[in-house]
N, C-alpha and C positions, 0 to 999 in steps of 0.2 A: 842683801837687805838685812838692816840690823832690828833684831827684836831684843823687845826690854820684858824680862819679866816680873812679874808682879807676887812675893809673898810664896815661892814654891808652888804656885798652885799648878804651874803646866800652862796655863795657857797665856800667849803670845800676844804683845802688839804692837803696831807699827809705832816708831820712833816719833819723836812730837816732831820733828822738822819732816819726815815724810808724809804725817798725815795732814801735816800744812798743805801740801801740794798737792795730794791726790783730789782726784773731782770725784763726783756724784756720778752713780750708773748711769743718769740718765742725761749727762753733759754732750753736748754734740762735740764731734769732733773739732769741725769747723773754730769751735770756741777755744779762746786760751786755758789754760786752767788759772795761768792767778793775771793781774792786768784790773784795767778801767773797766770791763765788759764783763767781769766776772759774775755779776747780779743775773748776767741775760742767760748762765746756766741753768736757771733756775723755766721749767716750763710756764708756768701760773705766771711769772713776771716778764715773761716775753713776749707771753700774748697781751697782759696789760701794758708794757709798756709800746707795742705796735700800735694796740687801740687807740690809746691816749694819746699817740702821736698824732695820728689820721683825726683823730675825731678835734684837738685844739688846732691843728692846722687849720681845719674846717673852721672852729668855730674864728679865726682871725681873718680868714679870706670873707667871711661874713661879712665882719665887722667894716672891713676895707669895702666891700661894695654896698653896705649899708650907707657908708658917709657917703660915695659917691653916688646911691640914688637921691639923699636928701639935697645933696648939693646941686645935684641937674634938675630936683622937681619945683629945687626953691630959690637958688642961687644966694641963700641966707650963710653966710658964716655962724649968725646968731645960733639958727635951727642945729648946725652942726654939733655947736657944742651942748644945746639943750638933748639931744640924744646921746651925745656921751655920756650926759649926768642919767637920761631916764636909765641908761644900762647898768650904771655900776651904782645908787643909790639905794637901791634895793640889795646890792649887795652887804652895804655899810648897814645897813640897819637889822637887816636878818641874820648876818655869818653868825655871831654870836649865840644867837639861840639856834641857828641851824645846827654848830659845833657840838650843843648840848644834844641835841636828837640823834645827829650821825654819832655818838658816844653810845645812846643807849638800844638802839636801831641795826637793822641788817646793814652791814656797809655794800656788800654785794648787789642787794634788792634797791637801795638807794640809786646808784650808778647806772645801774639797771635802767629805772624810771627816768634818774635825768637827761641822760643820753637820750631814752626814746623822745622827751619830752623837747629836749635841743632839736633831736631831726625833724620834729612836727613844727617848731616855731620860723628852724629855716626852709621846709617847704612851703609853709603858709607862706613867709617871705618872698621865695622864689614864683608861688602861683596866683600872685595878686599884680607882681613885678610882670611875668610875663601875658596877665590878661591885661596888663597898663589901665588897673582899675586901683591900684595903689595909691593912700594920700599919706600924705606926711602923720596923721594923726595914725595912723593903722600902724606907720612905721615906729613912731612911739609906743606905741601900746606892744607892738612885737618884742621892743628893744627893754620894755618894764618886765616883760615877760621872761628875756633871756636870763633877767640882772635878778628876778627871782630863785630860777634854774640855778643859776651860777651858786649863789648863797647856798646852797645845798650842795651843789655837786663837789667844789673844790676842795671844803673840809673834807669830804669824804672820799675824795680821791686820793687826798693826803695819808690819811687814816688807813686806808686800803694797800697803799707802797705795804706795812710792815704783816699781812698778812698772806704776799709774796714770793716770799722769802724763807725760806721754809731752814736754811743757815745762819744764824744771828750774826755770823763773822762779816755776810754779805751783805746786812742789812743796810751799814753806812753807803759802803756802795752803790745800791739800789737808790737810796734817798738822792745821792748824787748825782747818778744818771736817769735818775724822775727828773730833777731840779732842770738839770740840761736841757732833758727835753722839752721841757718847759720853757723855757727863756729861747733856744730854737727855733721852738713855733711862732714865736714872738716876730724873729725876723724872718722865716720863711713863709709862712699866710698871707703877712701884706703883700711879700711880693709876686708872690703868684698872685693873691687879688689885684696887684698894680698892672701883672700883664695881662689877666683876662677881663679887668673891667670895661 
């Protein structure tokens, strides 16, 4: 091992190409030390990014069996895509100022709430579906509810990737393998929605 030293002082440090490579004490073995996956050394970003894997799969297998309840209660194409607007309108219109709160705001206490606030909106979902006391109007109102959630949640999930990441070398990384998972869940939800609806 080569040491470089510094000014006569005596004391030693690892070569800039060796301390490229070394990991964190607290890196699993399991993991590589450099690679696509190098972010997931990181504890804090392992568990969010597991979370946030289970939790957008979820919220897409939702989505996939939200359309097919409106579609079996109504046989409306029309209804279909007026629930795809009530969901993400509320988006479009609040991110903006949600952006400004999740800046000045707990990002932590944020995600927190939204998450709780998604599981509430998809068991109400699920316990009105399985008392088949469900109207298309409830499901509306559910799906304005999610598209308010969402306008909060997603800036601040973004926000949250760089607090992480406790290596700033990792940090691109991190955003990279947020971003994947993201798009991921995109095609893994529907299709678990496709085969369990």
């Amino acid at each position: 091992m080569r040491l470089v030293f510094a000014g006569g002082s005596g004391r030693g440090s690892l070569s800039h190409a060796e301390s490229m490579t070394s990991s964190p004490p607290s890196s699993p073995a399991f993991l590589p030390r450099l690679g696509v996956f190098r972010a997931l050394r990181h504890p804090n970003f392992r568990l969010f990014f597991g979370g946030q894997t289970v939790s957008l799969v979820g919220t897409w297998i939702t989505r996939v069996a939200t359309s097919w309840l409106v579609y079996r209660l109504t046989g409306s194409v029309l209804l279909l895509g007026v629930v795809g607007f009530c969901s993400q309108i509320p988006t479009l219109i609040l991110a903006p100022f949600a952006g400004v709160m999740v800046d000045r705001l707990n990002r932590h206490k944020i995600l927190v709430i939204t998450q709780v606030l998604s599981m509430l909106q998809s068991f109400a979902l699920a316990a009105l579906s399985f008392a088949d006391i469900i109207t298309v109007r409830d499901v509306l109102l559910l799906q304005v509810a999610q598209g308010i959630i969402n306008a909060f949640d997603t800036p601040a999930r973004q926000a949250f990737v760089v607090e992480m990441v406790d290596d700033r070398a990792d940090l691109p990384n991190a955003i990279a393998l947020n971003s994947s998972m993201v798009n991921l869940s995109r095609v893994i939800g529907p299709s678990i929605g496709g085969l369990i609806r």
